[in-house]
C-alpha positions as CSV (number, residue, x, y, z in Angstrom):
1,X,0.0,0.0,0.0
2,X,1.7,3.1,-1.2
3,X,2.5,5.9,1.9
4,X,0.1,8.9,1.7
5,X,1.6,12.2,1.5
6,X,1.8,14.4,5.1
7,X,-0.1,17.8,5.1
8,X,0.9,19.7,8.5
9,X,-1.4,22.2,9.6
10,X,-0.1,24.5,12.2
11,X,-2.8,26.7,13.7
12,X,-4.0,27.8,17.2
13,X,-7.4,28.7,16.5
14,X,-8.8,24.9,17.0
15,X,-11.3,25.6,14.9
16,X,-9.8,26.6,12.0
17,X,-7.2,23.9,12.4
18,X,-9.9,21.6,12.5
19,X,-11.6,22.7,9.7
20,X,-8.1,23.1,7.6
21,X,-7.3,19.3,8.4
22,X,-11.1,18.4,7.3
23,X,-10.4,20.4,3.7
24,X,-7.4,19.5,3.0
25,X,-7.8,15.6,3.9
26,X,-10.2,16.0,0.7
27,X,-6.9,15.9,-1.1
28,X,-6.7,12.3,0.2
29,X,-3.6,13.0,2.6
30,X,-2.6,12.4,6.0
31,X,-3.0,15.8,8.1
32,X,-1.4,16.3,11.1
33,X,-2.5,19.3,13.4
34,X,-0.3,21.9,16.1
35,X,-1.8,24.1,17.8
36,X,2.0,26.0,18.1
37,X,4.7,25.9,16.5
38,X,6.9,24.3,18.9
39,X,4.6,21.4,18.8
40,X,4.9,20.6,15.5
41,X,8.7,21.0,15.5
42,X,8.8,18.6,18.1
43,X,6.6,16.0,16.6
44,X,9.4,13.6,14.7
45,X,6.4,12.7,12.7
46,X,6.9,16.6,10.9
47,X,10.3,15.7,9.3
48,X,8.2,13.6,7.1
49,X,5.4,16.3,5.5
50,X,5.4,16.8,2.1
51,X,3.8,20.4,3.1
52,X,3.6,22.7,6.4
53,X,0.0,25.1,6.7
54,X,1.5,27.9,9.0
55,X,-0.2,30.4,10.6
56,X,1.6,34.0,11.0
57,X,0.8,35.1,14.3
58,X,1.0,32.4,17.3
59,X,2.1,32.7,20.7
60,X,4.9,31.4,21.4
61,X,7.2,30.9,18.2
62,X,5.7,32.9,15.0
63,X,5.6,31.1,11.7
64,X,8.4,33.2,10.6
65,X,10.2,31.3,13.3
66,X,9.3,28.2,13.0
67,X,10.1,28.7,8.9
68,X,13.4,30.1,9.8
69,X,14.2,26.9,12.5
70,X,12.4,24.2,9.7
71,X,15.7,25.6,7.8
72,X,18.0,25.6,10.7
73,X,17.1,21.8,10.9
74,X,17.0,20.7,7.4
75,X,13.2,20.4,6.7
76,X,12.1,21.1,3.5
77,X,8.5,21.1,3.4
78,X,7.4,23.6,1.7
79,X,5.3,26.0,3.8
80,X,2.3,27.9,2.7
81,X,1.3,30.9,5.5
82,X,-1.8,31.9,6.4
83,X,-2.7,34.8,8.1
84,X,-5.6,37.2,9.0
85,X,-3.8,40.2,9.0
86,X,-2.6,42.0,5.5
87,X,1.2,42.5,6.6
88,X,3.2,42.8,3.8
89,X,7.1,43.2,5.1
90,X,5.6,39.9,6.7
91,X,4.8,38.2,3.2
92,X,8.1,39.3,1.8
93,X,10.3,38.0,4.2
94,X,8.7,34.5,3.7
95,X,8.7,34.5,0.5
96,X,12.4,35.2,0.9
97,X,12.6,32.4,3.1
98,X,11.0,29.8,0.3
99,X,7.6,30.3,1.3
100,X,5.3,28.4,-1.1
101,X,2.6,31.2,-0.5
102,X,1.3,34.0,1.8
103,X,-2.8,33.6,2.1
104,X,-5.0,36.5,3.9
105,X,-7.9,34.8,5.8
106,X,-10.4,34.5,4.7
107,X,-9.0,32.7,1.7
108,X,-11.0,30.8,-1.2
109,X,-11.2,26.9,0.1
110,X,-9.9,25.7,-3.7
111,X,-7.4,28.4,-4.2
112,X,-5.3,27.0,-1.0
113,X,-6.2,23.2,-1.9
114,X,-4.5,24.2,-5.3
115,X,-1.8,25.4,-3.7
116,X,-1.5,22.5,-1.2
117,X,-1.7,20.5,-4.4
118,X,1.3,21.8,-6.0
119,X,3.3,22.2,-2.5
120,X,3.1,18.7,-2.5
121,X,4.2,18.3,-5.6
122,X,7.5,20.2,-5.0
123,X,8.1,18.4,-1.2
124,X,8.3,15.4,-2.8
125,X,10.7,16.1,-5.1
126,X,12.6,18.3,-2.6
127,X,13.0,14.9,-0.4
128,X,13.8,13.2,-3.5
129,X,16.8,15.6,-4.2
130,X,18.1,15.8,-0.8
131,X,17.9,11.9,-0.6
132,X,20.1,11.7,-3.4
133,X,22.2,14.2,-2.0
134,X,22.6,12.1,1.2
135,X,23.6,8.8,-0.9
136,X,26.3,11.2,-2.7
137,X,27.8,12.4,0.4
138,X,28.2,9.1,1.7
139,X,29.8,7.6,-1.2
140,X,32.3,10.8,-1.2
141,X,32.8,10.1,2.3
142,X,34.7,6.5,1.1
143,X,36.6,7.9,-0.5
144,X,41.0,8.2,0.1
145,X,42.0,11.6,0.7
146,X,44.3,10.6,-2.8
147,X,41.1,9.6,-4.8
148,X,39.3,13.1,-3.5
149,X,42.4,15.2,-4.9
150,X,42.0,13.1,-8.5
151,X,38.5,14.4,-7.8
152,X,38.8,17.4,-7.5
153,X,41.0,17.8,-10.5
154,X,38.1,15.7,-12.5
155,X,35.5,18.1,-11.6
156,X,38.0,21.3,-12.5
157,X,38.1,19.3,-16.1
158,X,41.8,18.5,-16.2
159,X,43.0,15.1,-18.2
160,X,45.4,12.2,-16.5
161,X,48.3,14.1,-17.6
162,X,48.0,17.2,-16.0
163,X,46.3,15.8,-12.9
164,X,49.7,13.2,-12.5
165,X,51.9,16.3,-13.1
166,X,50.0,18.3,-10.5
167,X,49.8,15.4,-8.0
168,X,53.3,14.3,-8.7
169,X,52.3,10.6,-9.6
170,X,52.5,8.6,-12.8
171,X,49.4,8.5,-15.4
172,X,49.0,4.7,-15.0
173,X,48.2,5.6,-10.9
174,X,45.9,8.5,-11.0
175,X,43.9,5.9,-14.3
176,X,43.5,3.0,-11.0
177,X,42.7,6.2,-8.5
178,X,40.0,7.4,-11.3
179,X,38.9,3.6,-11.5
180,X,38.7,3.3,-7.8
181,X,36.7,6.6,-7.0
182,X,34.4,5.9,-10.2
183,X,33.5,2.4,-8.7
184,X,33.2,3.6,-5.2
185,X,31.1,6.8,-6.7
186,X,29.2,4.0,-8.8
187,X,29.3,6.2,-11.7
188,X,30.2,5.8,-15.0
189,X,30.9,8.8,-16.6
190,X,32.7,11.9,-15.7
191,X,29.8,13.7,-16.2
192,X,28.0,11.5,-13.8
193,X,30.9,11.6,-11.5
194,X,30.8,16.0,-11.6
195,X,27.1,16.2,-10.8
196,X,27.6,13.2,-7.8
197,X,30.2,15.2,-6.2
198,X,28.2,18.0,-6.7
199,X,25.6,17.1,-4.9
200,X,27.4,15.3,-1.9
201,X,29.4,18.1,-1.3
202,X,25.7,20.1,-1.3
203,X,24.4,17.5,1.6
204,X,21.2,16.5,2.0
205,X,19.8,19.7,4.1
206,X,20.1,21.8,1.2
């Protein structure tokens, strides 16, 4: 049975939370609720959301601090804001934070199930990246610190020659370092092997 998407809503009005997690369950997701924000950052069960609902103004932590310690801790949910007050320096600093969206209650029911939609959309390909990212990193970290200075000459585009000349090693030993660090990279091409080291050196956070 394929895993259902998690929607977290993070609200203090019970109410609305309530009736947030009944809308957006329509989407046939798994909704989680907090009524503050240091709840839901607390709840391991957030790391996993494909989304985060956040509301602007909560006691306790604001969502523009939860946003800014989802970062701190490597979650990339996207986050859509809701909010019942028009602040606008508010909006622009999450959106400059990755905010998905900054929605003034009250807000049109499909406009933010749209928008849920496509946040989804993006958190699942944001885990997807950083997964990948995490797989690189821990085939880099396999490596000999002699096959990560072939590396690095790889990635700056220089041949065998000119990496032996720079390392001070015959041709024949950086072609069995090269063989080494493309079988522990499990890559195939240098091109392969540039965007790999590209992303493990990125880690998975980012």
């Amino acid at each position: 049975m394929k895993e259902r998407d998690l929607v977290c809503v993070v609200e203090d009005d019970s109410v609305v939370r309530q009736s947030l997690a009944m809308l957006i369950g329509t989407l046939g997701v798994e909704v989680r609720g907090h009524a503050t924000g240091r709840a839901f950052l607390d709840d391991p069960a957030s790391r996993a959301a494909a989304c985060v609902v956040l509301d602007v103004r909560m006691p306790g932590l604001g969502g523009l601090e939860v946003q800014a310690r989802m970062a701190e801790l490597g979650m990339t949910a996207p986050v859509i804001f809701i909010t019942g007050h028009g602040d606008v320096p508010m909006a622009v600093e999450a959106m400059r934070g990755g905010a998905v969206d900054f929605l003034q209650k009250p807000f049109d029911n499909q406009a933010l199930l749209a928008r849920v939609r496509q946040a989804i959309d993006r958190g699942r390909d944001l885990r997807q990246a950083a997964e990948q990212r995490g797989i690189a990193a821990a085939r880099l970290a396999k490596l000999s610190p002699r096959e990560r200075e072939v590396l690095d000459l790889l990635v700056a585009g220089k041949m065998n020659k000119a990496i032996a000349a720079d390392l001070g090693i015959s041709a024949k030993t950086v072609e069995d370092h090269r063989a080494s660090l493309m079988r522990k990279m499990q890559v195939r091409s240098v091109a392969e092997l540039v965007r790999l080291a590209a992303d493990g050196r990125r880690g998975p956070a980012q």
